[in-house]
MITOR-684478 format. One record per residue: residue in one letter; x, y, z of N, C-alpha, C in turn; residue number from 1. Coordinates in nm, 4 decimals, decimal comma. Each point is the difference from the previous one (the first is absolute). Layout:
BEGIN
<pt "a" <X Y Z> <X Y Z> <X Y Z> NUM>
...
end
This chain:
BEGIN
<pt "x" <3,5208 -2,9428 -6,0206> <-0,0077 -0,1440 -0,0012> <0,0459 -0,0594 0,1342> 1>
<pt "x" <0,0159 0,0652 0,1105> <0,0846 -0,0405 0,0764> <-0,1154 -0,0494 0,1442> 2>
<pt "x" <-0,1075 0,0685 -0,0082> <-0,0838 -0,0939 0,0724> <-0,0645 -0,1247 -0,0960> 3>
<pt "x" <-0,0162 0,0206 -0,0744> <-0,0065 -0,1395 -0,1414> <0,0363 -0,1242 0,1094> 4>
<pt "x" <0,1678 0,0637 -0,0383> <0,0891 -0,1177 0,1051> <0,0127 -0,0208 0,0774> 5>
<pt "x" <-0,0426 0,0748 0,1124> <-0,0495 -0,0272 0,1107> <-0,1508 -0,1021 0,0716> 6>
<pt "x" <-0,0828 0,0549 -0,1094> <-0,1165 -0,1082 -0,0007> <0,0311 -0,1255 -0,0086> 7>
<pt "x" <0,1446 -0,0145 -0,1758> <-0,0427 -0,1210 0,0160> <0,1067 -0,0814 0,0809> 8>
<pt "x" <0,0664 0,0941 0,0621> <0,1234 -0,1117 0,1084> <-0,1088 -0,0493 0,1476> 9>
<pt "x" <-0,1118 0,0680 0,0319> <-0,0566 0,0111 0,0941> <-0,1191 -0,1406 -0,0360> 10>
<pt "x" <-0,0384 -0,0006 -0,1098> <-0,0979 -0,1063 -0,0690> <0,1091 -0,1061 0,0225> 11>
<pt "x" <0,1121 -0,0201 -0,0807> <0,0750 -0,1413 -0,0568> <0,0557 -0,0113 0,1522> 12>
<pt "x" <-0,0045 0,0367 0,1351> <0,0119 -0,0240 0,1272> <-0,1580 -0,0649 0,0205> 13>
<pt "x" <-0,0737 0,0037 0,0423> <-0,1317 -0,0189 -0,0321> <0,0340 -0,1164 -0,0653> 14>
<pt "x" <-0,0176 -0,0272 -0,1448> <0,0071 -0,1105 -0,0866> <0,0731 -0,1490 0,0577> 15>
<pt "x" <0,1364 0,0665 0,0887> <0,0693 -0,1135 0,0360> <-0,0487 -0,0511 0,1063> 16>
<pt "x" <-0,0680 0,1087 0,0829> <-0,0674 -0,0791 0,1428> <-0,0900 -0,0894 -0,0263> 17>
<pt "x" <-0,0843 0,1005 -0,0939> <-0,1564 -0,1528 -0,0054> <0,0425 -0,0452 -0,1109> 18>
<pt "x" <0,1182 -0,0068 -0,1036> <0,0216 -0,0795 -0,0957> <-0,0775 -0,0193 -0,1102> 19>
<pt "x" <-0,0883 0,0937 -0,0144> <-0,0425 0,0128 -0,1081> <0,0246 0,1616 -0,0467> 20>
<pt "x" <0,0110 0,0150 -0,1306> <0,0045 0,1733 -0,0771> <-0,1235 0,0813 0,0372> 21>
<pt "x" <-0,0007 0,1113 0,1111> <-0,1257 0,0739 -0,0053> <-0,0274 0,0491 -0,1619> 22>
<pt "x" <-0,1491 0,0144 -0,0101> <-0,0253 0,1059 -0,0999> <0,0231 0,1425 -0,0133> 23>
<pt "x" <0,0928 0,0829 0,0868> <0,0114 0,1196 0,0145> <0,1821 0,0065 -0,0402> 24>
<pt "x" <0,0554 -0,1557 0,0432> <0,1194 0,0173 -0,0770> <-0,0061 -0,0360 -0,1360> 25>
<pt "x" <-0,0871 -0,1094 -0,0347> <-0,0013 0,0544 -0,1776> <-0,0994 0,1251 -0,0562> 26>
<pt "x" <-0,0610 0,0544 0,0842> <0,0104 0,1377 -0,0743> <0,0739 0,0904 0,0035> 27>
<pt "x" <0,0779 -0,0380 0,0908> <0,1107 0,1224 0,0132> <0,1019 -0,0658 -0,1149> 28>
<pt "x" <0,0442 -0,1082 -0,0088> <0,0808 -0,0556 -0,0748> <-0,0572 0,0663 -0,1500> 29>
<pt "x" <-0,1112 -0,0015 -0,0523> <-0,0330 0,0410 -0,1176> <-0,0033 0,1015 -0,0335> 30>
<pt "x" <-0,0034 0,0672 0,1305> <0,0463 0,1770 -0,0310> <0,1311 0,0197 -0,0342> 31>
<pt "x" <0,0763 -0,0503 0,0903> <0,1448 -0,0573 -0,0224> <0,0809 0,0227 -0,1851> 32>
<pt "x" <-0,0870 -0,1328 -0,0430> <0,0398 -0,0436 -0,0916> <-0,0422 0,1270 -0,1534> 33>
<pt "x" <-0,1220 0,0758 0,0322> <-0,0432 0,0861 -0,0989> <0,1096 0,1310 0,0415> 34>
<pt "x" <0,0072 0,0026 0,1220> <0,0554 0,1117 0,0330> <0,1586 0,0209 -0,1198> 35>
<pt "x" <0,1026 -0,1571 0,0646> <0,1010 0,0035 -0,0526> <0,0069 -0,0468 -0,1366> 36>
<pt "x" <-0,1111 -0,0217 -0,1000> <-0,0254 -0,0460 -0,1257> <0,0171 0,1771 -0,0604> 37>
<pt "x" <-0,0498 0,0851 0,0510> <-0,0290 0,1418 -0,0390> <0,1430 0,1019 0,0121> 38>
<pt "x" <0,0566 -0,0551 0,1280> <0,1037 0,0674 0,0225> <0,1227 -0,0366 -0,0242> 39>
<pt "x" <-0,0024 -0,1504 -0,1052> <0,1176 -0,0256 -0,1408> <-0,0453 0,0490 -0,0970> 40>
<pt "x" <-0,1096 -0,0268 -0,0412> <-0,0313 0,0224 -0,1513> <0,0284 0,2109 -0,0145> 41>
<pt "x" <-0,0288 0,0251 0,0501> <-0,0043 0,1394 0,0204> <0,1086 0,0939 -0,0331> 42>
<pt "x" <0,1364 -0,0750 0,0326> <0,0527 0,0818 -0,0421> <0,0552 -0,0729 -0,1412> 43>
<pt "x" <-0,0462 -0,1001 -0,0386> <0,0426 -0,0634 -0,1422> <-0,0963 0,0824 -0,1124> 44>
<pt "x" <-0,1294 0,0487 0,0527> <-0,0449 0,0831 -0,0731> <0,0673 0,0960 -0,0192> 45>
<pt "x" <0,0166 0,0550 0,1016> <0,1040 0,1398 0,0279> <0,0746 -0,0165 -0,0971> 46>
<pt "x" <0,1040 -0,1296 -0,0123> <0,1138 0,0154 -0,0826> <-0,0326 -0,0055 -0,1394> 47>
<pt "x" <-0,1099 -0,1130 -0,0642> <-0,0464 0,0399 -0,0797> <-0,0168 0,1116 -0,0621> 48>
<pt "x" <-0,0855 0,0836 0,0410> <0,0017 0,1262 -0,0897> <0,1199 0,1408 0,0323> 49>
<pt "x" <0,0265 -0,0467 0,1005> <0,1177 0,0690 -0,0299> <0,1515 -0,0127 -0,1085> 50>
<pt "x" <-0,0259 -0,1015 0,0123> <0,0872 -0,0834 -0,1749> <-0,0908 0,0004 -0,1245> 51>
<pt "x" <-0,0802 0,0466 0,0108> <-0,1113 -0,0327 -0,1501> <-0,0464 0,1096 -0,0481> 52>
<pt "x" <0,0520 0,1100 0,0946> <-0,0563 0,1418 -0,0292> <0,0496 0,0402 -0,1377> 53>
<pt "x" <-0,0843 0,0860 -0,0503> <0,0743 0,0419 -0,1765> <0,1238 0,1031 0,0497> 54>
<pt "x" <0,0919 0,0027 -0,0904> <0,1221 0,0869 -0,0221> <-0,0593 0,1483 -0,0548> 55>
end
C-alpha cells in the first residue's frame, strides 16, 4: 500500500496547485478506502470464527 500513498500524496500536491481534485487522486483514494474496509473487517472475521468454532 505504500506506493498507494505515495500516488496519492503526489496527486493531493497536484490538487492544491490547480485547486481542483485530480481524477487519479480519487482513484487512488477509492482504492484507499476498499483497501482499508478489507483490512478491518478481516480480522473481525478472523475473530469470529475463531470464537464460534464447535467445542
Amino acid at each position: 500500500m505504500i506506493p498507494l500513498q505515495k500516488g496519492m500524496i503526489r496527486h493531493s500536491k497536484q490538487s492544491i496547485r490547480d485547486g481542483v481534485i485530480t481524477a487519479g487522486y480519487k482513484r487512488a483514494s477509492a482504492y484507499w478506502a476498499v483497501g482499508g474496509t478489507i483490512a478491518t473487517l478481516l480480522p473481525v472475521v478472523i475473530l469470529y470464527f475463531m470464537v464460534s468454532k464447535p467445542f
